[in-house]
Phi, psi and omega in degrees: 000327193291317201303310227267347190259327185291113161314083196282024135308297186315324148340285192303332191284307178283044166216341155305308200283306185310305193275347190291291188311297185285318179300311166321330167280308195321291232267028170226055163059037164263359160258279194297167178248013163217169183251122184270150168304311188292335218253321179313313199277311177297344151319302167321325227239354179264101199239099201287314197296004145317328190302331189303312171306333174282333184286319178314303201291301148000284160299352177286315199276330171320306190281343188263327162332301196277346187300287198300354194276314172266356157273319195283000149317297209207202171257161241249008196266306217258021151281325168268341175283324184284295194329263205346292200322310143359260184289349158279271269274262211296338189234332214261347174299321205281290161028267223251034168261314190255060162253308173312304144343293191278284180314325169332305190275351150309331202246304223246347188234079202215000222270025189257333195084337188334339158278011173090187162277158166298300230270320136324302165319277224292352177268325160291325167306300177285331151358281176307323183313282173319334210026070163257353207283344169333287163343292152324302194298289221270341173273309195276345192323161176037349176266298202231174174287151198270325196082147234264326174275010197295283269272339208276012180285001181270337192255358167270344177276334164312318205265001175278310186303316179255019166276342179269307189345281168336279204290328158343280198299325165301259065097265173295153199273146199305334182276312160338288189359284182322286171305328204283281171304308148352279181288344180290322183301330195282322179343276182318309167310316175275316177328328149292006135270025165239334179108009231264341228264316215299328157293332176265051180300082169234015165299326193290318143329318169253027154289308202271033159277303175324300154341299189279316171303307187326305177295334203271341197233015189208017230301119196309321193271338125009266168348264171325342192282328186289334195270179202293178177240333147310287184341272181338301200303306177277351167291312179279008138290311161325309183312330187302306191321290194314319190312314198229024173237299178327326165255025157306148174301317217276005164311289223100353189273134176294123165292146013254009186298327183300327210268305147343267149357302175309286179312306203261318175311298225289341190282339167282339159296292196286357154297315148330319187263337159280353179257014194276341195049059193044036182274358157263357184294343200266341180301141162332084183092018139326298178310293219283348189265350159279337170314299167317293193276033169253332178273006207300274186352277178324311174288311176314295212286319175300299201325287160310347202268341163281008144271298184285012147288333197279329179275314177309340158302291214259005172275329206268289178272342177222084160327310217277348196287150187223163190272004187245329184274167172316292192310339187290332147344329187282319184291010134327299192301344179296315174288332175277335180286329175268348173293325177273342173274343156291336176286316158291326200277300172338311158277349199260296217249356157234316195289301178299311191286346183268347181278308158010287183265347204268342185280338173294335185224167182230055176295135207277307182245161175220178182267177198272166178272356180270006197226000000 
């Protein structure tokens, strides 16, 4: 049934967002150990971390898309405990696997330092533990170090977020809904004149919950089917400017308005994609970028710890490398190297444990295996 509900665009969007995110860690100096002028300018010009926001709005909608059909189902207490059950199931092996990971690699391969201190790992870690790391992120960013586990404040700000998320919904009655989630979106907008917001990067999530009330009383690919598919194709690409320009440095917009901003672009992407009818999967490098976004998770928690192996590696064997020499080529290797480690973790630490547990129980339904 999960399989029969995914929108394989929606794929392609997370493996667009996923790789936005890790080129934006490239270019803001977690691979190379030095700054090239060209990789400087595209940085400037570049605001990869929207990909967090397209993901949030993604995730909203997803999860609220498969939610509400089953609280209006069944009872609604043990519709939210089979969620939660859910999501430690689908999400917390791989987590706190490369939490291990990561310290591992802190302690026994560090001697470049590219994995930070121990003493920052263990903080950022029990963060992620706790999911508190939001909390963490938005206090040490720019004073002190963050730690080799800081990236995990985005699945802890997620995971705060659907611990309300339910009884929200359980709570309000289905005509409320629409307005309720209004006012928290105007919340957000003016909220960033006070400051109030940053830790709680949370529009993009309750766009795309909106979204998902929208579909259940409106249904969007319904929709979508009457309109042109040109049209669409090219509203959605217009949208990439903003998309990946507004939190460039050289704007200038003040977090958390930027961030806001981002959230609402982003909501216009994945409205696109839900009206395309798979029309980016049929695009040049669709498959392969739903190939991606099917490993995104796994590529979200790998990805630094494959740029500081590469690097601490060629720190280890090719001292000599320079942004002028051959050998600096080898930090290339970094990217076919976080793909094959998303791809072991994607079968090892999501795929095997869900099958696992799922031949074992007799839950009538389950959520999708992509969220």
């Amino acid at each position: 049934m999960a399989q029969q509900n995914r929108i394989p665009d929606i794929q392609v969007l997370r493996g667009i967002a996923i790789l936005a995110v890790v080129l934006h860690h490239f270019l803001t100096g977690n691979l190379l150990p030095w700054s090239m002028p060209l990789l400087t300018h595209i940085q400037h010009g570049f605001g990869g971390d929207a990909g967090v926001d397209l993901f949030f709005v993604i995730s909203g909608y997803v999860i609220a898309r498969q939610l509400l059909p089953k609280m209006e189902q069944g009872d609604t207490f043990a519709t939210i405990t089979g969620f939660w059950f859910r999501r430690v199931q689908r999400l917390w092996p791989a987590a706190w696997a490369w939490v291990a990971l990561i310290l591992a690699g802190t302690y026994f391969y560090n001697h470049s330092g590219a994995w930070g201190s121990v003493h920052a790992a263990w903080m950022s870690g029990l963060a992620a533990l706790l999911q508190v790391a939001n909390f963490r992120f938005q206090h040490c960013f720019g004073a002190y170090e963050c730690g080799a586990a800081a990236v995990y404040w985005s699945l802890s700000l997620e995971e705060q977020f659907y611990l309300i998320l339910p009884w929200g919904l359980a709570w309000v009655r289905p005509r409320w809904r629409l307005p309720v989630l209004a006012a928290l979106i105007l919340s957000q907008l003016i909220g960033h004149l006070l400051y109030t917001w940053a830790t709680y990067r949370s529009l993009g999530l309750i766009c795309g919950v909106t979204l998902a009330v929208i579909d259940r009383s409106w249904p969007l690919r319904e929709r979508g089917a009457a309109l042109s598919k040109g049209w669409l194709l090219g509203l959605f690409f217009l949208l990439q400017v903003p998309c990946w320009s507004l939190l460039a440095p050289h704007w200038g917009i003040r977090w958390p308005l930027c961030y806001n901003l981002e959230a609402l672009v982003g909501t216009g992407i994945v409205l696109c994609a839900i009206f395309l009818q798979d029309g980016l999967l049929r695009l040049p490098g669709g498959r392969w970028l739903a190939w991606v976004g099917d490993r995104s998770y796994s590529l979200y928690l790998c990805h630094f710890s494959a740029f500081w192996l590469v690097r601490e590696t060629i720190f280890r064997y090719l001292p000599q490398a320079t942004p002028t020499s051959l050998y600096s080529a080898a930090y290339l290797l970094a990217f076919p190297l976080m793909l094959l480690m998303a791809h072991v973790s994607w079968i090892v630490l999501e795929r095997w444990p869900l099958q696992h547990w799922r031949r074992k129980e007799s839950l009538a339904w389950q959520f999708s295996a992509a969220e």
